[in-house]
PLY file of the C-alpha trace (Angstrom):
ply
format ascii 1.0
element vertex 148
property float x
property float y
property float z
element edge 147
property int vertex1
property int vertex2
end_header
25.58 38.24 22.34
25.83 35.17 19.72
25.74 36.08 16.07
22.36 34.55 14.47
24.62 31.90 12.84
26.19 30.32 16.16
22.08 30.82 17.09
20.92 28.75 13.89
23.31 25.98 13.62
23.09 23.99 16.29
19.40 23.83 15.56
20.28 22.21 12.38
20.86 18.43 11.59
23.24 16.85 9.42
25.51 20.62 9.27
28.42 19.97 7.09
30.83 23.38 5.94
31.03 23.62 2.61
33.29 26.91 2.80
34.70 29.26 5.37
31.12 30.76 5.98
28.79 28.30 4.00
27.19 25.34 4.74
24.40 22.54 4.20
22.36 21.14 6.22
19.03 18.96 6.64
16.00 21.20 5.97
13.11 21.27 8.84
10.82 22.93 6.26
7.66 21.42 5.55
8.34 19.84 2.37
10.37 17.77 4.06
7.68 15.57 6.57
9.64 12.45 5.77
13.28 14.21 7.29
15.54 15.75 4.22
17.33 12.61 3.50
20.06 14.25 1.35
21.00 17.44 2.66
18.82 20.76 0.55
19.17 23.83 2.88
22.15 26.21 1.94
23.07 28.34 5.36
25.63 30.96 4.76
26.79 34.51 6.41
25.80 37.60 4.11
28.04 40.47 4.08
26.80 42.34 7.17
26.46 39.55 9.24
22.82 37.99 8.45
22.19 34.35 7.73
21.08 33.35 4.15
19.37 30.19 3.84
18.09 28.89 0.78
15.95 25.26 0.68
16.69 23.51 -2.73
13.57 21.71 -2.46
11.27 24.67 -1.97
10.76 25.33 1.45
10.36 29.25 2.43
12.51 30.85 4.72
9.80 32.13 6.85
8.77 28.45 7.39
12.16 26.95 7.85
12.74 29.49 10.32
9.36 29.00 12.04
10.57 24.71 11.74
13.55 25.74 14.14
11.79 28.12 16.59
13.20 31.19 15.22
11.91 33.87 13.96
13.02 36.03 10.90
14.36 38.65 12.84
16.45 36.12 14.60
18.68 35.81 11.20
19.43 39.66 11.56
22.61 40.75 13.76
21.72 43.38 16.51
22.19 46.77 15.03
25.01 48.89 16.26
23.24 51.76 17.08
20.65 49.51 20.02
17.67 49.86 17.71
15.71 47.07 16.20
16.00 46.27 12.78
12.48 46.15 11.41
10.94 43.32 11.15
10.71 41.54 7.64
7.46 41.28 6.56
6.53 36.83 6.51
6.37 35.76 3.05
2.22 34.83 2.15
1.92 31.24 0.49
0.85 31.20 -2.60
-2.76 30.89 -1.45
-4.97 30.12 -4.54
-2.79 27.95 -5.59
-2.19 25.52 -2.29
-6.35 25.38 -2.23
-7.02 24.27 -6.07
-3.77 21.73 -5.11
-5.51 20.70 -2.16
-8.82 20.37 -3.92
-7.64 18.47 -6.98
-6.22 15.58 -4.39
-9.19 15.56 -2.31
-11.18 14.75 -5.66
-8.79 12.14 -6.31
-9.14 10.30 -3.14
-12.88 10.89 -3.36
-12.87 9.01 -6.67
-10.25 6.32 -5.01
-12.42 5.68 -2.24
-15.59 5.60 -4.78
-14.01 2.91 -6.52
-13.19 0.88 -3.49
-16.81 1.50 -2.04
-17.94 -0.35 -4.96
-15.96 -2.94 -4.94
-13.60 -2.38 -7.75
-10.14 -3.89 -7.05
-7.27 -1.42 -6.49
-3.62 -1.65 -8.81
-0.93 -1.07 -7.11
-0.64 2.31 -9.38
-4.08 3.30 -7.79
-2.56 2.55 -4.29
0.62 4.53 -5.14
-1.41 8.16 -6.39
-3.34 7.53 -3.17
-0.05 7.49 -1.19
0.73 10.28 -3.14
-2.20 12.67 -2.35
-1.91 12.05 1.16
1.76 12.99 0.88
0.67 16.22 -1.26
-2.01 17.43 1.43
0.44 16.99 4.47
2.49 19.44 2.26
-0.03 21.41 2.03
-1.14 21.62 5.61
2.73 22.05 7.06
3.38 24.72 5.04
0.29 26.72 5.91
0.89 25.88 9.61
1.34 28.98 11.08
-0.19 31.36 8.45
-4.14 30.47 9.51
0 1
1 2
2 3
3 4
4 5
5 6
6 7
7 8
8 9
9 10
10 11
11 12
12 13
13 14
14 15
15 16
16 17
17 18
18 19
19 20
20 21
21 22
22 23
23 24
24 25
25 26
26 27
27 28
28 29
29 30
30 31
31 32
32 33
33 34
34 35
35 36
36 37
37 38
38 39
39 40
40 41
41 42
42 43
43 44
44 45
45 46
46 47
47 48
48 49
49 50
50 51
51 52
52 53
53 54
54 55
55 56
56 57
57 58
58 59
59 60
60 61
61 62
62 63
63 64
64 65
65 66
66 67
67 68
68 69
69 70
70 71
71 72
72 73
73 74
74 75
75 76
76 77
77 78
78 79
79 80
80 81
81 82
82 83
83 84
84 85
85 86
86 87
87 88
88 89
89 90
90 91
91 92
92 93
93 94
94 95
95 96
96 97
97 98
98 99
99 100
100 101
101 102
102 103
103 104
104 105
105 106
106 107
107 108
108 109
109 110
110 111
111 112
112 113
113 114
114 115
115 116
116 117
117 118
118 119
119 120
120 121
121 122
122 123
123 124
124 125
125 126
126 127
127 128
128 129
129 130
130 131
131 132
132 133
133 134
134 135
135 136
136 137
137 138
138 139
139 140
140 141
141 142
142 143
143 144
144 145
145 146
146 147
């Protein structure tokens, strides 16, 4: 049987060892939907054989996991005895706060749009927080995929 790490990296892009044990690596997470360009997810063997991963930009395990097709359990080694280490309970999002986030951009593109129904010309810095809202509810949505 593979230990989780020989499991985990090869699911990774961009894996470079940092240490005997330690790496970095792209992140999958969903705060990355344009692809980590400079590596952010720290991968690393604990003492007792789990994986440790840590996303510099914010990503939660449960979700980078979830990104690779893994589950949390898959980080654990198998126990020695044959049972199952209990599961980890899945981190919850910070609910409240992704839905006034995701209703403060929608009334910023509402008042966008309002502008450009009625004719108003858009700056470029208008254009650019539009991007930007987009970019925040994508965000928003990938990392409550699997949680709804």
């Amino acid at each position: 049987m593979n230990a989780p790490i020989e499991t985990l990296l090869p699911r990774l892009q961009r894996v470079r060892e940092i240490r005997s044990g330690q790496f970095l690596a792209s992140c999958p997470g969903p705060l990355h939907i344009h692809g980590d360009r400079h590596p952010s997810l720290s991968v690393a063997v604990g003492d007792d054989g789990r994986v440790l991963l840590h996303c510099w930009a914010g990503c939660e395990v449960a979700a980078v996991v979830a990104a690779l097709g893994l589950t949390l359990g898959d980080l654990f080694p198998p126990r020695r005895d044959g049972a199952h280490h209990r599961r980890p309970q899945p981190m919850t999002p910070p609910w409240r706060d992704l839905v006034r986030l995701l209703l403060f951009e929608a009334r910023v593109l509402v008042e966008i749009w309002r502008d450009r129904d009625a004719g108003q010309p858009l700056t470029p810095e208008t254009l650019a927080r539009e991007h930007e809202a987009f970019v925040t509810i994508e965000r928003i949505r990938g990392a409550c995929r699997g949680h709804v």
